[in-house]
C-alpha positions as CSV (number, residue, x, y, z in Angstrom):
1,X,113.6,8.9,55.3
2,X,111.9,12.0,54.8
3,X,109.1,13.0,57.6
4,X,105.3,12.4,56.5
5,X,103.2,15.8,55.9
6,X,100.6,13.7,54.0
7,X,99.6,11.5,56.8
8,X,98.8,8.9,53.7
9,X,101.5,6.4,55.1
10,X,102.9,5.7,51.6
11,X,106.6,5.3,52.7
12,X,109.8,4.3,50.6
13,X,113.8,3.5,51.7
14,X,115.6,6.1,50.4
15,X,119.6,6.3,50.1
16,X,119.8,9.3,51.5
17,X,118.3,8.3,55.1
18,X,120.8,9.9,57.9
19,X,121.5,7.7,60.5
20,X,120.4,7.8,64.0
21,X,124.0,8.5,65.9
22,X,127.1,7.2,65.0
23,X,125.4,5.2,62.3
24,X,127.6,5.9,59.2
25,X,130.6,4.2,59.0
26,X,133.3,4.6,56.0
27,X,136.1,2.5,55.1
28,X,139.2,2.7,52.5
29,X,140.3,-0.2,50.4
30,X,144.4,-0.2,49.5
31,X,146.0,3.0,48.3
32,X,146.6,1.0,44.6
33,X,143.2,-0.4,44.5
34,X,140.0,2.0,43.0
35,X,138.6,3.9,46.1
36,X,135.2,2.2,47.2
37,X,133.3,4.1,49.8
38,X,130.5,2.0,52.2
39,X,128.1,3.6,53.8
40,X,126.3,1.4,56.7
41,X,123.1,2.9,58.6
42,X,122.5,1.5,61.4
43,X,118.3,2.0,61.2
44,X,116.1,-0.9,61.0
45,X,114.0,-1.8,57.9
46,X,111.2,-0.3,56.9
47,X,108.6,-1.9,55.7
48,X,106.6,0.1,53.4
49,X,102.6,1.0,54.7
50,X,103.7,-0.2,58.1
51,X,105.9,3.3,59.5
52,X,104.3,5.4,61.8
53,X,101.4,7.6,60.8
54,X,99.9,10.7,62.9
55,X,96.6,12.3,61.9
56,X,93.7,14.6,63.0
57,X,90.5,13.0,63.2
58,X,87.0,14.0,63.7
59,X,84.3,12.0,65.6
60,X,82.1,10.3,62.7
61,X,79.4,9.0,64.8
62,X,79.3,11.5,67.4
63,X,80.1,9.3,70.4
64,X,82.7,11.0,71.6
65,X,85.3,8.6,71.4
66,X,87.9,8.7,67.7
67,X,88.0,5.0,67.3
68,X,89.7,3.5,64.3
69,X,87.4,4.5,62.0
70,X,87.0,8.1,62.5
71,X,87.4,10.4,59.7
72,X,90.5,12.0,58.8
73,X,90.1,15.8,59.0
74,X,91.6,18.3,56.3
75,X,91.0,21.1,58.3
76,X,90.4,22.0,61.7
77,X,87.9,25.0,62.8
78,X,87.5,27.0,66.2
79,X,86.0,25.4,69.0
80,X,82.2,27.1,69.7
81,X,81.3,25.9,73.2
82,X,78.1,24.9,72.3
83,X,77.8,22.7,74.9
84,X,80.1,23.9,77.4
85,X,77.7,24.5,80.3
86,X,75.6,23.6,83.1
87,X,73.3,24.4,85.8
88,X,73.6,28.3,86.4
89,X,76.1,28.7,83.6
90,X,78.7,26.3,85.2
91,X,81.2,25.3,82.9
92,X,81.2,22.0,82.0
93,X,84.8,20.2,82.8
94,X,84.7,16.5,84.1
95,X,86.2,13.4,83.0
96,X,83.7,11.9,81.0
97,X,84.1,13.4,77.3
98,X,79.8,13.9,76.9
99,X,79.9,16.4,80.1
100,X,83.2,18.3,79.3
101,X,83.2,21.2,77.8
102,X,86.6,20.1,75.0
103,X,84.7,16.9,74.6
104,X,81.6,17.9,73.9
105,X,82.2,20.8,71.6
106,X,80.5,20.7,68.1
107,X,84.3,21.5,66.5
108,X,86.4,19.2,68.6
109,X,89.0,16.8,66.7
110,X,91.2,14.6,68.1
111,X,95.2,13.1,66.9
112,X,95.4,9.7,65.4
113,X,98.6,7.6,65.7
114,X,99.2,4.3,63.9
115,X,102.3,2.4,64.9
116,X,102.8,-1.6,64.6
117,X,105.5,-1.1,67.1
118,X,104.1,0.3,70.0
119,X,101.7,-0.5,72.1
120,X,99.7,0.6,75.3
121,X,100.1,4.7,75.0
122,X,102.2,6.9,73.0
123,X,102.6,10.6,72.9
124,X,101.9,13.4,70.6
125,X,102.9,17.3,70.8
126,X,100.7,19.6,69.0
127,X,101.0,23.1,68.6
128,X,99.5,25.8,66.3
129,X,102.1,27.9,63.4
130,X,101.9,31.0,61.2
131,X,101.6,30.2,57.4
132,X,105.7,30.5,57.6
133,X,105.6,27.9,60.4
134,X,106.3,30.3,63.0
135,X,105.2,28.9,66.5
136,X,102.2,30.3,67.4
137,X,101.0,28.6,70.2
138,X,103.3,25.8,71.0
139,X,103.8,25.1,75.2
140,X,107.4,23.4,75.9
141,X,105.1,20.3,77.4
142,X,102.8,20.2,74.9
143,X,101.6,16.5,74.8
144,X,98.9,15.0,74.3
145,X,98.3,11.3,75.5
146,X,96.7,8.7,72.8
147,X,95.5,5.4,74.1
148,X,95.7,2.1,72.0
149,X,91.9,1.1,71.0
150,X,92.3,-2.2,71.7
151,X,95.4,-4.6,72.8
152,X,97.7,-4.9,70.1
153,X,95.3,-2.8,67.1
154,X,98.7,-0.6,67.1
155,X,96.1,2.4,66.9
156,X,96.2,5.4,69.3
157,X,93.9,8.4,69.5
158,X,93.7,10.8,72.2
159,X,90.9,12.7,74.0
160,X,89.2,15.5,72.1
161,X,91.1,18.5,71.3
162,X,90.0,22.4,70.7
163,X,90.7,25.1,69.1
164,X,90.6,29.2,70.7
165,X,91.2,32.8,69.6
166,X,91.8,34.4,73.4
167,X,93.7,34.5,75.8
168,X,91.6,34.0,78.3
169,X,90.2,30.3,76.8
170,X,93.2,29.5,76.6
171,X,94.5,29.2,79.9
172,X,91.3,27.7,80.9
173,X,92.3,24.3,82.8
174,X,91.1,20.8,81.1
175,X,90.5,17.6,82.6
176,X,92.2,15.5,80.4
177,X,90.2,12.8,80.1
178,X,92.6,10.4,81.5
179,X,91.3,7.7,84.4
180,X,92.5,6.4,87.5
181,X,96.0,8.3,88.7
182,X,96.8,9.6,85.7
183,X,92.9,11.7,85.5
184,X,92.9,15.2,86.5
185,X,92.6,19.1,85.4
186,X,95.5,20.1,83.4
187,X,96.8,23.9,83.0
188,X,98.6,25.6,80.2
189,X,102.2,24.4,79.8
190,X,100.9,21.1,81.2
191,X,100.9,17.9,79.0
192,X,97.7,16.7,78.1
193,X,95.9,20.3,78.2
194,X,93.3,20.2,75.5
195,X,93.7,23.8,74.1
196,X,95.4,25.7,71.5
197,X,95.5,29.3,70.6
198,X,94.9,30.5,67.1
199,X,93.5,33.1,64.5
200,X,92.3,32.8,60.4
201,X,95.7,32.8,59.0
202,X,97.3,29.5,61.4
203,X,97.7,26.0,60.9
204,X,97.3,22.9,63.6
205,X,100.8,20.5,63.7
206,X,100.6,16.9,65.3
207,X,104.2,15.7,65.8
208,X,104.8,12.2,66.8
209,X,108.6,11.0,67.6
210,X,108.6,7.0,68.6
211,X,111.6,7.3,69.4
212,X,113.7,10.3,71.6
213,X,116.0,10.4,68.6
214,X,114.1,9.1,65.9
215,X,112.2,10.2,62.9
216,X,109.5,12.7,63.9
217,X,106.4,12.5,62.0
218,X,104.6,15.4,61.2
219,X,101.1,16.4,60.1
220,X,100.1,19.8,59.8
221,X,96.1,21.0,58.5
222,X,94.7,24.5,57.7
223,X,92.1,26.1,60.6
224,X,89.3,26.6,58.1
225,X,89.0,25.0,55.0
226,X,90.9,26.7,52.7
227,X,90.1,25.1,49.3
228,X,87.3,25.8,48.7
229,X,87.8,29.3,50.4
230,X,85.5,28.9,53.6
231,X,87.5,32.3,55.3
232,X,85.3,35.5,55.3
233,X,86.6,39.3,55.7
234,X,84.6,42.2,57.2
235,X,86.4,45.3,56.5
236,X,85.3,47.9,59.6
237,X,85.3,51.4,59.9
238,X,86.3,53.2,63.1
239,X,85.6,56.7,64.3
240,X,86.1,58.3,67.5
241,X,84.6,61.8,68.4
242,X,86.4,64.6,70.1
243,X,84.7,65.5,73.2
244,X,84.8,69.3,71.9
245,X,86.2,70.5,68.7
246,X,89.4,70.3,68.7
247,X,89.4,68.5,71.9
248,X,90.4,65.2,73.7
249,X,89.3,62.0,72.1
250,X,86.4,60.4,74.2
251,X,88.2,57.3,74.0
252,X,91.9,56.6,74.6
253,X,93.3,55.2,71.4
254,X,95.2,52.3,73.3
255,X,91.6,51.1,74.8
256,X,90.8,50.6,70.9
257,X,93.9,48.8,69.5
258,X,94.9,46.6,72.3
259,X,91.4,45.5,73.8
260,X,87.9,46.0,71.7
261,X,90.0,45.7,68.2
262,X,91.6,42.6,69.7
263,X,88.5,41.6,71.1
264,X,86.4,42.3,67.9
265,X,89.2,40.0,65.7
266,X,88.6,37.3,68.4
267,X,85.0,36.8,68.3
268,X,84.6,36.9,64.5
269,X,87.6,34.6,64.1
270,X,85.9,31.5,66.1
271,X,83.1,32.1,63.0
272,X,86.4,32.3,60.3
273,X,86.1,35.8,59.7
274,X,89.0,38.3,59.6
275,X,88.2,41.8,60.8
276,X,90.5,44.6,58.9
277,X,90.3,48.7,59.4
278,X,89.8,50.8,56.4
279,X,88.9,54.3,56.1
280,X,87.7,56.6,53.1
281,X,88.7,60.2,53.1
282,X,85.6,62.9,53.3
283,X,85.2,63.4,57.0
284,X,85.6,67.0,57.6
285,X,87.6,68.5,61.0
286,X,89.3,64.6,61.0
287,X,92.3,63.1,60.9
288,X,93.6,59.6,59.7
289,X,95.5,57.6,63.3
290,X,97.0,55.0,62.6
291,X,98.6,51.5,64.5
292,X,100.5,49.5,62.4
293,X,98.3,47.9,59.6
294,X,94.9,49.3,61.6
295,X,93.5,52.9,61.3
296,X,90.9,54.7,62.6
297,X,89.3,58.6,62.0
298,X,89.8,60.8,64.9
299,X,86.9,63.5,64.1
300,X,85.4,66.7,65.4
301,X,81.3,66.3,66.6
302,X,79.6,67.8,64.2
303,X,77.7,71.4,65.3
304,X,75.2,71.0,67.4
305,X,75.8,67.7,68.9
306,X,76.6,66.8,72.2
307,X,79.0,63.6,72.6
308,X,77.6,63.2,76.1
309,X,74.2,62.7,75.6
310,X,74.1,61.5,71.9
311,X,70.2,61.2,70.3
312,X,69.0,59.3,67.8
313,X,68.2,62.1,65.9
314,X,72.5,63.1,66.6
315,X,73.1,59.7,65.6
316,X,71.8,60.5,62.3
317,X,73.6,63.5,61.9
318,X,76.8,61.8,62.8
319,X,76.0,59.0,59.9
320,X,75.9,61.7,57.6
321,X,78.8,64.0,58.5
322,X,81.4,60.7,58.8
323,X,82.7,59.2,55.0
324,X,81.1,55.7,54.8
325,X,81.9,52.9,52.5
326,X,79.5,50.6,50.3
327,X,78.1,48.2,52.8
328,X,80.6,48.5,55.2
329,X,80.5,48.3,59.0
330,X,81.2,51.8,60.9
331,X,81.6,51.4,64.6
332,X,81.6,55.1,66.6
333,X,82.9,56.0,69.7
334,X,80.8,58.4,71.7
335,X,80.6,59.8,75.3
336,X,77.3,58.5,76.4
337,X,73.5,58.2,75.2
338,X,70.6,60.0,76.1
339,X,68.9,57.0,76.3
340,X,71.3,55.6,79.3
341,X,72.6,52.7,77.1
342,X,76.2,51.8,76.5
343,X,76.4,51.3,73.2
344,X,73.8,51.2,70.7
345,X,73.1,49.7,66.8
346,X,71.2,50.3,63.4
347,X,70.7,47.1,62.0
348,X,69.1,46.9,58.8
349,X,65.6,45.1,59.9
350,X,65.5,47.9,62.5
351,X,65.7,50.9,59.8
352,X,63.3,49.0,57.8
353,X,60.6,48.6,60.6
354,X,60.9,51.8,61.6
355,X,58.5,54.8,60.9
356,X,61.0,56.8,58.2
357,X,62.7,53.8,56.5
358,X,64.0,56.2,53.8
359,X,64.7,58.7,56.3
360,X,66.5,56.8,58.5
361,X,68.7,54.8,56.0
362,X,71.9,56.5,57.1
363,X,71.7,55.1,60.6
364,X,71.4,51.5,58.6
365,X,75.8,49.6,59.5
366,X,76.0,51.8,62.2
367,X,77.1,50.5,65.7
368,X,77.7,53.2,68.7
369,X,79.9,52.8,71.9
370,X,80.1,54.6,75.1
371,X,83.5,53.4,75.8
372,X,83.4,55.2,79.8
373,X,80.6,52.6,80.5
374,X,81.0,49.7,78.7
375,X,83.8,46.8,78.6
376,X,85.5,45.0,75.7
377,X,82.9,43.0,74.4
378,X,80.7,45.8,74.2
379,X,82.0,46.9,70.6
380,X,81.9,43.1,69.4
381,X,78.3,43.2,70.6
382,X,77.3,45.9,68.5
383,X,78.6,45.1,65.4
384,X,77.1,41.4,65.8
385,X,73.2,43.2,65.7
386,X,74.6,44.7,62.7
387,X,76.0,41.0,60.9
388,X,72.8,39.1,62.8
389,X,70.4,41.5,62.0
390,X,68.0,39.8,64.4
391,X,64.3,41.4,63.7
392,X,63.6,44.3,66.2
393,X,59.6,43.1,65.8
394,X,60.3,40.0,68.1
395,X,60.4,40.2,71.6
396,X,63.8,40.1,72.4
397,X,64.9,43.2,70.6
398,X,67.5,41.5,68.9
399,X,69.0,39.6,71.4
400,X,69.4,36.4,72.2
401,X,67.3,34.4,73.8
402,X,67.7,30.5,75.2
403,X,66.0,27.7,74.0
404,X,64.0,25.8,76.5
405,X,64.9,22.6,78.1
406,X,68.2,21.1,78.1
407,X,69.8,23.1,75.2
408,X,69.1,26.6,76.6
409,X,70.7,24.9,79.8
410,X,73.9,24.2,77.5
411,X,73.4,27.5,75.8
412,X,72.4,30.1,77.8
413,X,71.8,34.0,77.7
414,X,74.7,34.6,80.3
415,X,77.5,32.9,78.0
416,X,76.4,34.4,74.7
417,X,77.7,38.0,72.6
418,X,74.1,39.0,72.4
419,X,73.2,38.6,75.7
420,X,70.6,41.3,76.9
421,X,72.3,41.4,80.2
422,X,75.3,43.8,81.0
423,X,78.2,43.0,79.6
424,X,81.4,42.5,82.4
425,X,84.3,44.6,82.6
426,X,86.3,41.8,82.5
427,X,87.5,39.1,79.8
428,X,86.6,35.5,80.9
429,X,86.5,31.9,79.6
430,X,82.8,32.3,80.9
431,X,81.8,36.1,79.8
432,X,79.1,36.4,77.1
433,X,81.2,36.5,74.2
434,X,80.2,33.2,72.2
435,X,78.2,33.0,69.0
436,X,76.6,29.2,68.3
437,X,75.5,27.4,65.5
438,X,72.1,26.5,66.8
439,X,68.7,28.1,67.2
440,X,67.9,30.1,69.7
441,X,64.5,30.7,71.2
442,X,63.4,32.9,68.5
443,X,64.3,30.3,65.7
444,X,67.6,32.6,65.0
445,X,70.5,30.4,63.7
446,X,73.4,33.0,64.8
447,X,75.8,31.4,62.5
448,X,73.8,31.0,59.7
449,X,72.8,34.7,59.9
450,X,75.7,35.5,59.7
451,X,77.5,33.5,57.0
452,X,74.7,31.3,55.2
453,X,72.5,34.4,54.8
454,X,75.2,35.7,54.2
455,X,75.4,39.3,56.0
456,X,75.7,42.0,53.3
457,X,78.9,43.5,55.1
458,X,81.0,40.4,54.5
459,X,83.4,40.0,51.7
460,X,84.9,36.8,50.0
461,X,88.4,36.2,51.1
């Protein structure tokens, strides 16, 4: 038998079938008799539509529980945390799926397993692969436990299950759902931890082996629908100032590739998007530094400016001095503001409401860091005023702002990207870094800003 990567259970005998373990068996007739050759596999029937069958499934009638009837998923997206938290930003991690932040979570799926022939509990691994099926996230005790629905239905599902981009989500501990002796917080490399890492390109596996050496069956689904393309690119240009002509960068290059690029891909991958350099020749006193398939422009300040205490009016000068692309993000790297800020940004609805509109257009895809002062989400946050574009006219100057009641208690300013608050120093599964699907105080749809709108600076994949 061949493994199923349909999860449609439609199953035939095939000749071919290897046996389990010393299962084939050949015998000779008579030298002067024609050669016969048996083959005996020592497998039981199979009866066709009743093998083993392992799926994703979502939660149809949002209950929190994948019964028998929930609906098989085709593809599998990254988990938002939109209802992850409590009282004071507590995160939300008990035993009971409605008040744990896996079980909860907008995006959560969980693994189906149908098998006649067991019964009670079976167990699943799951892991996340490259397009080539490379592991990508794939801990040696991966399993996941599914519990039969009802005595003898021969239908298993398991607690909810969640997608992440970082590293810091993912070593998160889980309660697993699981009652009695068997409940409790699971870590990484634990079975029954509920979390797997991923990015745009990976796919989710479910493997389900009923017996230690029998037939493993496989499903595997895209993250993000891929057919119709639901995957989004935001090419991203990146300059960093010399502190004098000349001079030093203001910003170490390794601060750039290994924590606010990674950091950047991270957040806009939980939304589907893929976050690529590019650069455009044109900048004078520059030069092209590369890392691997990323780049950024390395660039003298142009005269006059002082990279540590940077105007608006510098900004401006700076938009025009640096090469831009149509419609295409450029994130700066400065020494520090005049205005005391840490980073700063020129969202469109802020060049439009602002007393030179034409005047100001360069400023308009612009984000600004002061790396010195800020942490790694501080270059995320500035390019999401720039894809949000959330009206400078309302009160929160383009931040966000919590609902009241009960869902600004799940989704509050401390946990989001565009917090108004400091950003830490630090990378947390609790730090502001999360972008939701829901409106926030202002009526602002973060998601749907951002991809129903769409942003101008996204491109089909």
């Amino acid at each position: 038998m061949a493994d199923d990567t349909t999860g449609t259970g439609s199953w035939a005998l095939t000749h071919e079938a290897p046996p389990r373990e010393h299962g084939v068996e050949e015998t000779a007739a008579a030298p002067a008799a024609r050669t016969r050759r048996r083959i005996q596999v020592n497998e039981p029937l199979v009866i066709v539509g009743q093998v083993p069958v392992v799926e994703f499934v979502t939660d149809a009638d949002n209950d929190h529980v994948a019964d028998a009837t929930g609906s098989v998923a085709r593809f599998a997206r990254v988990g938002l945390w939109d209802n992850a938290f409590g009282a004071g930003g507590a995160l939300l991690n008990n035993a009971a799926e409605a008040t744990n932040f896996v079980g909860a979570d907008s995006r959560r799926f969980y693994v189906r397993v149908r098998d006649r022939g067991a019964s009670g509990q079976v167990r699943v691994y799951w892991k996340t692969v490259y397009p080539n099926r490379r592991d990508k996230d794939a801990p040696a005790r991966g399993y996941v436990t599914c519990v039969e629905t009802a005595a003898g239905s021969g239908i298993f599902v398991s607690k909810a299950l969640m997608l992440v981009t970082d590293g810091a989500d993912a070593v998160q501990r889980t309660h697993n759902g699981l009652t009695g002796d068997a409940g409790g917080l699971r870590a990484r490399d634990e079975p029954d931890h509920r979390l797997r890492r991923v990015n745009v390109f990976t796919h989710v596996v479910a493997e389900y082996r009923p017996n230690p050496r029998g037939t493993v069956f496989r499903q595997q689904i895209p993250v993000f629908q891929r057919n119709p393309e639901s995957r989004k690119k935001l090419p991203l240009q990146i300059f960093v100032l010399r502190r004098v002509a000349g001079g030093q960068p203001v910003t170490a290059f390794n601060t750039i590739w290994r924590s606010d690029l990674r950091v950047i891909r991270q957040t806009y991958a939980r939304l589907g998007i893929w976050v690529h350099t590019v650069n455009v020749a044109g900048t004078p006193n520059s030069r092209v530094v590369r890392d691997g398939i990323d780049s950024l422009v390395e660039m003298d300040p142009p005269a006059g400016i002082n990279v540590g205490n940077l105007s608006v009016a510098d900004e401006k000068t700076l938009s025009n001095t640096a090469a831009s692309m149509l419609s295409t993000v450029r994130l700066f790297y400065v020494g520090a503001f005049a205005s005391g800020n840490g980073g700063e940004a020129s969202p469109d609805s802020a060049i439009a409401a602002s007393p030179d509109p034409a005047g100001n257009m360069p400023l308009a895809g612009n984000a600004y860091v002061a790396r010195a002062v800020v942490g790694p989400y501080a270059a995320a946050h500035e390019i999401g005023h720039l894809l949000i574009d959330k009206s400078r006219l309302v009160v929160s100057s383009g931040h966000y702002v919590a609902p009241a009641g009960a869902a600004g208690t799940l989704r509050p300013d401390t946990r989001n990207l565009m917090s108004p608050a400091a950003l830490p120093l630090r990378e947390t599964a609790t730090a502001p870094k999360r972008l939701w699907d829901n409106d926030d105080a202002d009526a602002y749809n973060q998601h749907q800003r951002i991809l129903v709108r769409p942003s101008r600076f996204l491109r089909n994949w």
